[in-house]
C-alpha positions as CSV (number, residue, x, y, z in Angstrom):
1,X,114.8,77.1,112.2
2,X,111.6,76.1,110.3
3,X,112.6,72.2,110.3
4,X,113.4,71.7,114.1
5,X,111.6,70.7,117.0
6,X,111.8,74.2,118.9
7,X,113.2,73.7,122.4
8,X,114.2,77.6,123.7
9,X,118.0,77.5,124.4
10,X,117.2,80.0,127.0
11,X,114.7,77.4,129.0
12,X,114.8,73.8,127.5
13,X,112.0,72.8,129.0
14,X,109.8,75.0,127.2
15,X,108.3,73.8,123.8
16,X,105.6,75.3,121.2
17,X,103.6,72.5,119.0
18,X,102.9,76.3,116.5
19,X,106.0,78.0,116.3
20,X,106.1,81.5,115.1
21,X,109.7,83.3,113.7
22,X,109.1,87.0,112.9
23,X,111.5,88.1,109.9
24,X,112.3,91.7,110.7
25,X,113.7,94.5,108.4
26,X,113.2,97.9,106.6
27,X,111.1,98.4,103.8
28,X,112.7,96.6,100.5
29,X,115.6,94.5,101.9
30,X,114.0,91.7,101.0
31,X,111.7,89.5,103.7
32,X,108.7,88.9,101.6
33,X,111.4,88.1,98.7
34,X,113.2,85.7,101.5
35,X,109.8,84.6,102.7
36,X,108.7,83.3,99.1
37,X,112.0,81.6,98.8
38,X,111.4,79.7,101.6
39,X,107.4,78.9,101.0
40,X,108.6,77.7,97.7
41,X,112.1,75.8,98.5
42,X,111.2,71.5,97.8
43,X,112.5,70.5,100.8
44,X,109.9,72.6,103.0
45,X,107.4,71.4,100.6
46,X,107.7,68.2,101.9
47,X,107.9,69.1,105.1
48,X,105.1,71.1,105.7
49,X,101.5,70.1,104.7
50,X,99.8,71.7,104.0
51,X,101.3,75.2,104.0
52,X,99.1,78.8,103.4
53,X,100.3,82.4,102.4
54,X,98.4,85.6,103.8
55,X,99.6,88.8,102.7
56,X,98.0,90.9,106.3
57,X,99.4,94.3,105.8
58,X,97.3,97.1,107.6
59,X,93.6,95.4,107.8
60,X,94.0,92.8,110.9
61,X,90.4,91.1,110.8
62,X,91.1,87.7,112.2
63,X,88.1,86.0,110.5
64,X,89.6,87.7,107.1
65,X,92.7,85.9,107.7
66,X,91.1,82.7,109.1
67,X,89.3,82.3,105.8
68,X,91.8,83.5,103.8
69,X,94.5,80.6,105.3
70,X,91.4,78.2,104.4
71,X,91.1,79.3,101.0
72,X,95.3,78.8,100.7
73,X,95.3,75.5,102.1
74,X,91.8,73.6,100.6
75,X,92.8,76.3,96.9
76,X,88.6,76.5,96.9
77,X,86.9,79.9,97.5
78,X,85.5,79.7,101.1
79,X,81.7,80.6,101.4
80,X,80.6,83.5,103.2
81,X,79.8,82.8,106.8
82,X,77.9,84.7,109.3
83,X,79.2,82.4,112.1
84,X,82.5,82.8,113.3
85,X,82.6,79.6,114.8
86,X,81.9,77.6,112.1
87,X,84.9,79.3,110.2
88,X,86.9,78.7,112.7
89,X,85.7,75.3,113.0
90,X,86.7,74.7,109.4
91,X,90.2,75.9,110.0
92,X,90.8,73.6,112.5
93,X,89.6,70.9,110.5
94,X,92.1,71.8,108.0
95,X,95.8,72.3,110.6
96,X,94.6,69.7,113.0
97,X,97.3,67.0,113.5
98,X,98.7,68.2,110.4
99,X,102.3,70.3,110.6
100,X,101.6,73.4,108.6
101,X,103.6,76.2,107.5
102,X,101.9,79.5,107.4
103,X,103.2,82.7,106.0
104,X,102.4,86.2,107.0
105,X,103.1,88.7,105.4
106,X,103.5,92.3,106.3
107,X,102.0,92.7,109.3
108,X,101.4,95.5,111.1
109,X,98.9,94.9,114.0
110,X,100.4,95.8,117.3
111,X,97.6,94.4,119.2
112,X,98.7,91.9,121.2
113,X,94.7,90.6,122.2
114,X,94.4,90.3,118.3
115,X,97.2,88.3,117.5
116,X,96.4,86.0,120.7
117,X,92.5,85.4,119.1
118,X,94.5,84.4,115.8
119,X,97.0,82.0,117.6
120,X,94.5,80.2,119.5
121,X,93.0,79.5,116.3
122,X,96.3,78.1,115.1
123,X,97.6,75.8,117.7
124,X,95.8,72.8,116.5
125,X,98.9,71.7,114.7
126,X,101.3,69.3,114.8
127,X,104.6,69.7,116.7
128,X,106.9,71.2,114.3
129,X,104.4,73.2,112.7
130,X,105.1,77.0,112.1
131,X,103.7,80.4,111.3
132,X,106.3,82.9,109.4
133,X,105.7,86.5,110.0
134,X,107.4,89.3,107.6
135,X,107.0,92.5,109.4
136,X,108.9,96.5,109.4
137,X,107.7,96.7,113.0
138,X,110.0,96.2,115.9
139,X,106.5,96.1,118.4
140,X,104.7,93.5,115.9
141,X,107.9,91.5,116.0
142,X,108.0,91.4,120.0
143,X,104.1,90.7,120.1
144,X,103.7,87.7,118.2
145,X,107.2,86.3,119.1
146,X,107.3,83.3,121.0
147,X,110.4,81.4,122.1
148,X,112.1,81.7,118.9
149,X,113.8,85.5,118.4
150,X,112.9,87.5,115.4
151,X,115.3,86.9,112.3
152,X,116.8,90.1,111.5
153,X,117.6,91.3,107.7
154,X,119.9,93.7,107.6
155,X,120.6,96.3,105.0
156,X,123.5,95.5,102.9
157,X,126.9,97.6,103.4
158,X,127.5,100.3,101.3
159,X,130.6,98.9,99.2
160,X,127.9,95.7,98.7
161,X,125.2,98.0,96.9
162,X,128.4,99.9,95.0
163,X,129.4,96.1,94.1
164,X,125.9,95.4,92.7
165,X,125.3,98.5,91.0
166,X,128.4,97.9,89.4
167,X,128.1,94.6,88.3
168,X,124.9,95.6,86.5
169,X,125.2,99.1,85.5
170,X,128.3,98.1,83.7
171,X,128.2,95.0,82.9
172,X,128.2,93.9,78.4
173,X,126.1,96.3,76.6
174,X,125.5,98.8,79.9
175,X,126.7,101.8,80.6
176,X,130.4,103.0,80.1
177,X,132.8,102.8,83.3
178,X,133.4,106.2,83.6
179,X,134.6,108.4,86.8
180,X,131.4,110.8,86.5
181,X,129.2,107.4,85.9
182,X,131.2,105.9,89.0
183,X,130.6,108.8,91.1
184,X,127.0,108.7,90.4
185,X,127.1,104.8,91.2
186,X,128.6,105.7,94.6
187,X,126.2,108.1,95.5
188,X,122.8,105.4,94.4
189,X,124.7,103.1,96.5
190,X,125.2,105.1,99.6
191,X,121.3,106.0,99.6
């Protein structure tokens, strides 16, 4: 999904130069864990440059992130500013005509009017260029979501976790294999 062209299966004639794919789960199954994976994986660090990691969570201040994202991609501390345009001016400097990957991460801002200020900011890159979104929240995910759907993590089946716990509760040196331990096991794993 991050490497290709994004044509909508749904309308083909519908195309985003700034693509944005909201990974959606629960707390702990593992989207920032998937998300770092990604930002870090070789091939998409040739793909993408430059690419820029925000961690948002509950504080959705657009020029916050703006500099932030500048600070990520130039790795220099951004001056204070006074004039929002000149930030944003220095953003665009640094995605124009380039294909970027942005990341992020856990955000919670529901505010559609918000997230549209942000994105106007961000569609100076190339085609091909995209914006990763880790969020909890079904709303955020539907906000910011543009022809591609949110990626879902789901939570792992029960007899998975039981699986895992068991591999490393008793694995050499761990705990013995007995039915009380396994009982207890089962019950972690069920929660």
């Amino acid at each position: 999904m991050l490497m290709t062209l994004d044509i909508s299966s749904v309308n083909s004639s519908r195309q985003e130069n700034v693509s944005v794919i909201p990974v959606l789960g629960m707390r702990g199954v593992g989207k920032t864990a998937l998300a770092q994976l990604v930002y870090q994986d070789d091939s998409i660090k040739r793909h993408f440059e430059p690419r820029a990691w925000v961690c948002v969570s509950d504080d959705f201040d657009v020029f916050k992130i703006v500099k932030e994202i500048i600070e990520s991609v130039t790795d220099k501390k951004c001056p204070d500013m006074s004039k929002k345009s000149v930030l944003a001016g220095m953003l665009q400097k640094n995605l124009k005509g380039k294909r970027y990957l942005l990341v992020l991460d856990d955000l919670w801002n529901e505010n559609a009017e918000d997230w549209e200020k942000l994105k106007d900011l961000l569609r100076v890159g190339d085609p091909g260029s995209k914006i990763l979104i880790t969020t909890r929240n079904d709303t955020v995910a539907s906000v910011v979501r543009g022809i591609i759907p949110p990626y879902s993590l789901k939570c792992l089946s029960v007899s998975d976790c039981w699986s895992i716990i068991r591999d490393k509760a008793f694995s050499p040196g761990g705990a013995f294999e007995t039915p009380n331990m396994i009982k207890i096991g089962e019950s972690i794993a069920s929660r």
